[in-house]
Every structure is written in C-alpha cells, then in structure tokens.
C-alpha positions in Angstrom: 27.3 23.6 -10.2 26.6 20.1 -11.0 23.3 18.8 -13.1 22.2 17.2 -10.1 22.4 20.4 -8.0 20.4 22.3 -11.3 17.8 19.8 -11.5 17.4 20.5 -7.8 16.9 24.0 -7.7 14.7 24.0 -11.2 12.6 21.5 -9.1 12.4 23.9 -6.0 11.7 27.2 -8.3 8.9 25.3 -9.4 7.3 24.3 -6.1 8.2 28.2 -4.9 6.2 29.6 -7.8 3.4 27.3 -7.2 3.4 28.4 -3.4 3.2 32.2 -4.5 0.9 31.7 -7.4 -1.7 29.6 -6.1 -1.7 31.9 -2.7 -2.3 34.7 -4.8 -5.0 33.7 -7.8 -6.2 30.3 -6.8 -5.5 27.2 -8.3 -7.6 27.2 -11.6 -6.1 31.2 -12.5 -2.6 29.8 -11.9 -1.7 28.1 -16.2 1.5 26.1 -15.9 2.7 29.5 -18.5 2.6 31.5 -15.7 4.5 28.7 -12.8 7.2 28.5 -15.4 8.0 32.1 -16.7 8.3 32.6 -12.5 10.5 29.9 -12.2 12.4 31.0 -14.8 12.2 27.7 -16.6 10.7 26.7 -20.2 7.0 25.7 -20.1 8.3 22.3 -21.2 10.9 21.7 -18.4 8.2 21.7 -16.1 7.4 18.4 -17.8 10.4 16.5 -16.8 9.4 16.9 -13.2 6.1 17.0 -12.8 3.2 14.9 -15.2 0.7 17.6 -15.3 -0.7 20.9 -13.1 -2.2 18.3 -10.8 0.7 16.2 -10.0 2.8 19.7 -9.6 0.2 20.7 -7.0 -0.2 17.1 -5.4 3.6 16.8 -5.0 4.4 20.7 -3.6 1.9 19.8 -1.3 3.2 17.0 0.2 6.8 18.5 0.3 5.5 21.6 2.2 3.8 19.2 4.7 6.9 17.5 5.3 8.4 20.9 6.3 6.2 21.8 8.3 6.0 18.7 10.3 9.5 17.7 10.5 9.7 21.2 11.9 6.8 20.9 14.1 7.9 17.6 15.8 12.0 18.3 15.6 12.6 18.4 19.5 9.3 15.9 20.4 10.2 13.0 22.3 7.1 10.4 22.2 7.9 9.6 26.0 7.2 13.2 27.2 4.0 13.8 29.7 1.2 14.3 27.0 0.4 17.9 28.2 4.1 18.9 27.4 4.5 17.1 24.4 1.1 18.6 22.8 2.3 22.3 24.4 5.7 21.9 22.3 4.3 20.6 19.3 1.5 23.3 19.3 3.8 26.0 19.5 6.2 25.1 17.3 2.9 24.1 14.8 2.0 28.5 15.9 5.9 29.1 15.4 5.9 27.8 11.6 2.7 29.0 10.8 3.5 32.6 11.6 7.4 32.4 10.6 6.4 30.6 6.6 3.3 32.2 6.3 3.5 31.4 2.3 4.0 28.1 2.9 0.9 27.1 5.7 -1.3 29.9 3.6 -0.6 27.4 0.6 -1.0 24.3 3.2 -4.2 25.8 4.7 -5.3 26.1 0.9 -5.3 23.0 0.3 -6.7 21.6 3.1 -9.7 23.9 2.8 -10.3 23.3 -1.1 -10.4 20.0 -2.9 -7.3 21.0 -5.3 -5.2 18.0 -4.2 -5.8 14.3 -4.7 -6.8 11.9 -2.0 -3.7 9.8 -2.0 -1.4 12.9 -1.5 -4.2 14.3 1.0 -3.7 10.8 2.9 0.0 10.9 2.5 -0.4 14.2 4.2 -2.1 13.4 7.1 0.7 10.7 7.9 3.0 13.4 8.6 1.2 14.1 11.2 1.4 10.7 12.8 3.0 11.6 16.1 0.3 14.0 17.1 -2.0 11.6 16.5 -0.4 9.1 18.4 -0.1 11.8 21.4 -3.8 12.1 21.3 -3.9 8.2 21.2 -1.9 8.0 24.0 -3.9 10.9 25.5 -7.2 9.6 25.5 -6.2 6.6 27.1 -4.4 8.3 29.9 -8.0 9.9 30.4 -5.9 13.4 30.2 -7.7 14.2 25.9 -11.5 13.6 25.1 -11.9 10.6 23.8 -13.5 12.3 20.6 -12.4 12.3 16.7 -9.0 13.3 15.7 -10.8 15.5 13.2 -12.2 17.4 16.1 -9.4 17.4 18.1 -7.5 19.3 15.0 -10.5 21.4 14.2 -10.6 22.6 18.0 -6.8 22.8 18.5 -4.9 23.7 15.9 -6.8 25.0 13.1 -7.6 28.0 14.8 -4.2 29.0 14.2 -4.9 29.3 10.2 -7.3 32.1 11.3 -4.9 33.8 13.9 -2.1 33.3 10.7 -4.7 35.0 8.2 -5.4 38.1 10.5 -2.1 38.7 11.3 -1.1 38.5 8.1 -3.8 40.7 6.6 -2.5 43.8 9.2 -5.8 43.2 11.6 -4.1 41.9 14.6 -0.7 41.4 16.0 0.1 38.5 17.7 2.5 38.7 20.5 3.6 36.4 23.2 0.6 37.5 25.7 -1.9 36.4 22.6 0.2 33.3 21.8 0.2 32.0 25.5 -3.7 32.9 25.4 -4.4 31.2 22.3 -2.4 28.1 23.9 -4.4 27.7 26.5 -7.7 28.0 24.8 -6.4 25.2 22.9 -5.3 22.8 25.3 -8.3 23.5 27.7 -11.0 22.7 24.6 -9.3 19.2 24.0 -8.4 18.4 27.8 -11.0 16.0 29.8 -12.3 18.8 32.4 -10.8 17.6 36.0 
C-alpha cells in the first residue's frame, strides 16, 4: 500500500471515529484520546491532519455533507418539471438518511447544536445549492410558496431527521406506504395550494 493510500485511510479512520463518537457522547465527552485510540492512530497523528478538535469536527462535517448531497442530487437534472425534480431529490435525501443513519445522525447533530463553525456551516449549506435553486425556480413558476428557504427545509425535509431518529430508536418502521405518505405531506406543505 502506498503512503498516499495510508494517509488516506488514517484520515478516513479519523472522520469514522468522530461520526461514532460524537453520535454517541456528544461533542464536549468525545477528548481527541478517545477519536484516536478508535482510529487506531497515535494521539499526535491526528495532528498532521487536523489543527485541533474543532477543525477535526468542522472538516468531517463538511465531507459528510458532501456525501450526502452528491448522493442526494446524483440522477437530478436541473431542467426536470420542479414537482419531479423536488420528488427525486426528497427521496433519495429519505433514501440516505435511512440507509447512513451514522452519518445524517452526525449531520443532523450538527445542524441542531452550534459545534461547527460558521464558515464550514456556510460551506455546508452550498452543497445544497441545487435544491435551492429548484425552489428558486419553483417560486417563480408560482408552483413553491414564495416563503424562506429556511422554512421550506424546516417544512420539507427536516422532518425526515425525526422519521430517521424513531426508526432508528425501534419505535416505528418505515416502509414504502409511510415513505410515500411522508412524501406527500412534504410536497403538499411547500406547494402553492391550486
């Protein structure tokens, strides 16, 4: 294996410990000790990567939003009907968050506490940049309410983080019946009422 290839995988142990500790005890109960020893790394390796807990945090952020945006807009096509196009991005948005439950328990985290910065919070939110520009698109079609993207989100896809949480904690199983259902609840409390 070449040092490029360790470096990589050192790096990626890291942001997996991170994911699980964090998920587990919080952010202040996880010590950099205790992300190392479960990457199997030295405490001091972790320096070579990352400048401090923060930046650690700040930067597995932003690489789990990139997964789970790149997967959430992998077959959109900006020129599709904007009812399609949200319907395929929601799902797929429903698909990741119950298939990496680790990872969008971590990303729901951290959108819900204030342990990452504002630049890596903003950098963030530019993942999502073709959702955004759907709704754009929406509102002036007259199809979305031409309210805040804030509320849109809150309305339409957060709602899944609580679906994810239940379903992970054994209260409810989701299956394609609730899925559809929760869809449609979705789309009808962002559409302009016709």
């Amino acid at each position: 294996m070449g040092k490029l290839q360790k470096s990589i995988d050192k790096r990626n142990a890291l942001i997996r410990a991170t994911i699980e500790l964090v998920n587990n005890n919080g952010f202040h109960a996880t010590p950099m000790s205790k992300i190392a020893k479960m990457a199997n790394v030295s405490p001091a390796t972790i320096y070579l990567y990352f400048e401090n807990k923060q930046d650690l945090v700040n930067q597995t952020y932003i690489d789990v939003k990139a997964q789970y945006t790149t997967y959430a807009f992998e077959t959109f096509d900006s020129n599709m009907p904007v009812e399609a196009g949200f319907e395929l991005i929601w799902k797929r948005i429903a698909d990741f968050k119950l298939k990496e439950c680790e990872n969008a328990m971590f990303l729901a985290q951290c959108d819900n506490t204030p342990i990452i910065d504002e630049p890596s919070r903003q950098e963030g939110i530019k993942h999502l940049q073709p959702l955004l520009d759907l709704w754009k698109r929406g509102k002036t079609e007259g199809i979305i309410k031409p309210i805040s993207d804030f509320l849109l989100y809150a309305y339409s896809i957060n709602p899944l983080s609580f679906l994810m949480i239940v379903q992970k904690r054994g209260d409810f199983q989701l299956n394609q019946t609730h899925l559809e259902e929760a869809y449609q609840s979705a789309w009808s409390s962002i559409k302009v009422c016709s």
